[in-house]
Each structure stands twice: as C-alpha cells, then as structure tokens.
Wavefront OBJ file of the C-alpha trace (Angstrom):
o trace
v 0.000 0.000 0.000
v 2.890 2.415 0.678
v 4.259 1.992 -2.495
v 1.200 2.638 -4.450
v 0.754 6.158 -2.674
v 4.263 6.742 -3.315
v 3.859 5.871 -7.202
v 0.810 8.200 -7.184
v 2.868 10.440 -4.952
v 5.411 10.560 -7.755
v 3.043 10.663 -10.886
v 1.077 14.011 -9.696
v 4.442 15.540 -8.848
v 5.483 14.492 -12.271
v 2.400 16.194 -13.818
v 2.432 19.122 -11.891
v 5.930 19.820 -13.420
v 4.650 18.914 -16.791
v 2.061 21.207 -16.228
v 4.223 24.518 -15.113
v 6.496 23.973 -17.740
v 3.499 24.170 -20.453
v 2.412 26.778 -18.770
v 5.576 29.132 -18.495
v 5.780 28.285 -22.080
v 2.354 29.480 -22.912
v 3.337 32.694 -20.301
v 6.691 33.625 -22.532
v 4.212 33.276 -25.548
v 1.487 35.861 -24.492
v 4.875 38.737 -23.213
v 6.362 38.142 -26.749
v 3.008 38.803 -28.670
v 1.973 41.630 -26.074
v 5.310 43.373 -25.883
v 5.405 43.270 -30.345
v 1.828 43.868 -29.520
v 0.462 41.557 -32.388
v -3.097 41.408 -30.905
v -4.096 39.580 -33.478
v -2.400 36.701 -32.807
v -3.017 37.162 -29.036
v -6.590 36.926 -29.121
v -5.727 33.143 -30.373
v -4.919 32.725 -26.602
v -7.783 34.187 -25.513
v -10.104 31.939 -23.591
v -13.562 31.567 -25.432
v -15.294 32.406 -22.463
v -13.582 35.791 -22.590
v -14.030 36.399 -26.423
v -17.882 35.544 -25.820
v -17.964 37.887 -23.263
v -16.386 40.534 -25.211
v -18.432 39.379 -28.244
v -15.745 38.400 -30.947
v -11.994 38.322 -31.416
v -11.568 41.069 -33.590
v -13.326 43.016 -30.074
v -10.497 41.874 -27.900
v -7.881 42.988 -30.328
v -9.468 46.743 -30.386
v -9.768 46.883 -26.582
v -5.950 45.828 -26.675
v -4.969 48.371 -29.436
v -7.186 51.330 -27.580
v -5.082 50.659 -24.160
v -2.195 50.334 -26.555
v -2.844 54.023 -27.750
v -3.925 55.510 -24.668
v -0.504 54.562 -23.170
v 1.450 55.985 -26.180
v -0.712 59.047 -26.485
v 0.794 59.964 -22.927
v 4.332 59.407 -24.255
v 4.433 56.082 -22.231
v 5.407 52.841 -23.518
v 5.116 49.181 -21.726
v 9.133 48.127 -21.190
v 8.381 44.484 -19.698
v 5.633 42.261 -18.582
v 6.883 38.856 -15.812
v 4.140 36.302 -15.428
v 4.872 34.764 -11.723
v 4.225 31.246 -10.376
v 0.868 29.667 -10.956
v -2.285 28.477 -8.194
v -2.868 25.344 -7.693
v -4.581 23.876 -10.763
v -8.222 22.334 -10.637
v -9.951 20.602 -12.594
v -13.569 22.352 -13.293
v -16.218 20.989 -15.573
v -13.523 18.695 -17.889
v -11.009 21.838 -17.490
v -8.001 22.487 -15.884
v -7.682 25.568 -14.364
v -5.469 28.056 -12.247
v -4.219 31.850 -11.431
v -1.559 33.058 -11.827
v 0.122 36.981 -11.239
v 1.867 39.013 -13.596
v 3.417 42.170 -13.409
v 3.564 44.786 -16.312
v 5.843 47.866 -16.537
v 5.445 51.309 -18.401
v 7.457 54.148 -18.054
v 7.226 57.916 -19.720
v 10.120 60.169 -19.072
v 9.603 60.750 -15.571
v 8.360 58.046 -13.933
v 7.971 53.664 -14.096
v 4.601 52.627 -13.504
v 4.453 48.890 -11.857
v 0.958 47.027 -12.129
v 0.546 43.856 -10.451
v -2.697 41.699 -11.386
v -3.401 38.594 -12.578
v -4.861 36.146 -15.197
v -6.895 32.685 -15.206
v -5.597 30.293 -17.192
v -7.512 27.144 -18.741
v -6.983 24.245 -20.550
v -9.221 22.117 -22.498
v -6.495 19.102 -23.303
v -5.401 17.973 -19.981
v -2.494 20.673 -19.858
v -0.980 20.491 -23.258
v -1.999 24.235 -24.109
v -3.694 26.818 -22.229
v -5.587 30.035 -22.568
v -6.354 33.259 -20.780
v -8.667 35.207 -19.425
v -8.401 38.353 -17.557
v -11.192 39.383 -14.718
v -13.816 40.934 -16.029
v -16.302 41.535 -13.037
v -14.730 42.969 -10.257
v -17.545 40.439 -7.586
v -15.305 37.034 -8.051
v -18.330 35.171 -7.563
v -19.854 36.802 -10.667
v -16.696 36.730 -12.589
v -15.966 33.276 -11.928
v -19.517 32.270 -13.390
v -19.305 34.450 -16.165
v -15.927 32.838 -17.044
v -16.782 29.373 -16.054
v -13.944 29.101 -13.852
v -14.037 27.192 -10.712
v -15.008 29.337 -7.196
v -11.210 28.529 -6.125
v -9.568 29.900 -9.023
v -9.176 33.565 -7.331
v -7.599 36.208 -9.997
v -5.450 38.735 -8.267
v -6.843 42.520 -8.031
v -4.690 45.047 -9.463
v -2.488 46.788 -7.827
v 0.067 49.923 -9.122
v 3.112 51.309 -7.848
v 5.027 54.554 -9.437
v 8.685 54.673 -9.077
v 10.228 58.759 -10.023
v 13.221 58.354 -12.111
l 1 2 3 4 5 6 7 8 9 10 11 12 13 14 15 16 17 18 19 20 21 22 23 24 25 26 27 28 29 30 31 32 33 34 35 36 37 38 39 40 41 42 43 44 45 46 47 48 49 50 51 52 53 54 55 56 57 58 59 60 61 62 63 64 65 66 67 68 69 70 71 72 73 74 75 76 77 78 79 80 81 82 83 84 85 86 87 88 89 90 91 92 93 94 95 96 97 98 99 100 101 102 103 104 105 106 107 108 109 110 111 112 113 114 115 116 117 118 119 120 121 122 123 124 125 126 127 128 129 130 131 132 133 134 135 136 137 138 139 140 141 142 143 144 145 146 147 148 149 150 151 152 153 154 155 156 157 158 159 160 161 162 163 164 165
C-alpha cells in the first residue's frame, strides 16, 4: 500500500511539473506577442469564455490596441511584462484551471509605472496548451460564473506602484 501512494505520490508531482512547464511556455508566448503587440495573434490565446464575453476576437484585439494608444498618447510605452508562479490547478467541468500573477511595466520620461494583477488560465487538453482570461467583473463570484472558472480559481486585483526616475 505504501508503495502505491508513493507511485501516485510521484506521478502528480510528475504532472504538476509537466504542467508549469506548459504553462511558463504558454506565459513567454502571451509577453512576446503583447510586448510586439500583435493582438491579433493574441486573441488566439484568448479563452472563449472571454471572447464571448467581449463578443468576438476582432473586439479583444481593439480593446488591446485602444489601451495600446492611450498609453502611447501619454508618451508612455510598456518596457516588460513577468508572469509569476501559478495556483494550484483544478480541474472544473472537464477543465483544468489556475491563477496566476503578472506584473507589467510602463514608463514615460519621468516616472515607471508597476501594475501587479493577474490572469486565469484554462486548458481544455489535460495541460498540453492553455488560454487566458483576464477578470472581467470585479464580484469574483460573478466573474468566476461568467468565465466558467471554478469558485477557487481567485484572480489577483490590481495593484500599481510609481517609481520617479
């Protein structure tokens, strides 16, 4: 008996490395498409939940390109964007599913602008690729219903911090 629950010990710890490595690859993904902001390509990450929400793809890629412009209008640009380590994943209605934080960084001339939030992520084939959402409700309850995300999948709030040069 003790070696079958160290065998099962084994294959989940297995699987939950499988699983962060997919995921930090799917992470350094999204930064290189936001940060050469090809939207376009993006929104192929984009959880379906989200892009029903939102109504279609080409939707997500305008709301992108609008906060895009709004930065750049104020002679700011995003310099970097870290995705940190991920919740515990759950499995939710055939899904896996977890959190997990990121931080993104603009600066203008005179200042760096830190904001921390976070991001859902699912995946439909046991792990192999995943999508994101981004909270869209600011009532978890709600947003996690909207999204379809289990109750324990808790997205960060956002948070900012300025830093004078």
């Amino acid at each position: 008996m003790k070696y079958l629950i160290f065998i099962l010990f084994i294959t989940f710890q297995i699987s939950a490395q499988n699983f962060s490595k997919k995921i930090e690859m799917s992470t350094l993904e999204y930064r290189k498409l936001f940060l050469t902001k090809d939207f376009s390509k993006l929104s192929d990450y984009a959880s379906p939940k989200l892009i029903e929400y939102l109504k279609t793809k080409e939707d997500f890629v305008y709301l992108l390109t609008e906060l895009n412009k709004n930065i750049e209008s104020i002679n700011a640009k995003i310099t970097n964007i870290t995705f940190g380590e991920n919740s515990e994943i759950l499995n939710h209605n055939g899904q896996l599913q977890c959190s997990i934080p990121f931080s993104l960084e603009m600066e203008d001339e005179k200042k760096i602008v830190i904001i921390n939030a976070g991001i859902a992520l699912v995946s439909f084939d046991k792990g192999e690729s995943w999508f994101f959402t981004f909270k869209i409700e600011k009532d978890q309850k709600l947003n996690n219903e909207i999204l379809d995300l289990n109750e324990k999948v808790i997205i960060p709030e956002r948070s900012q911090k300025i830093v004078n040069k």
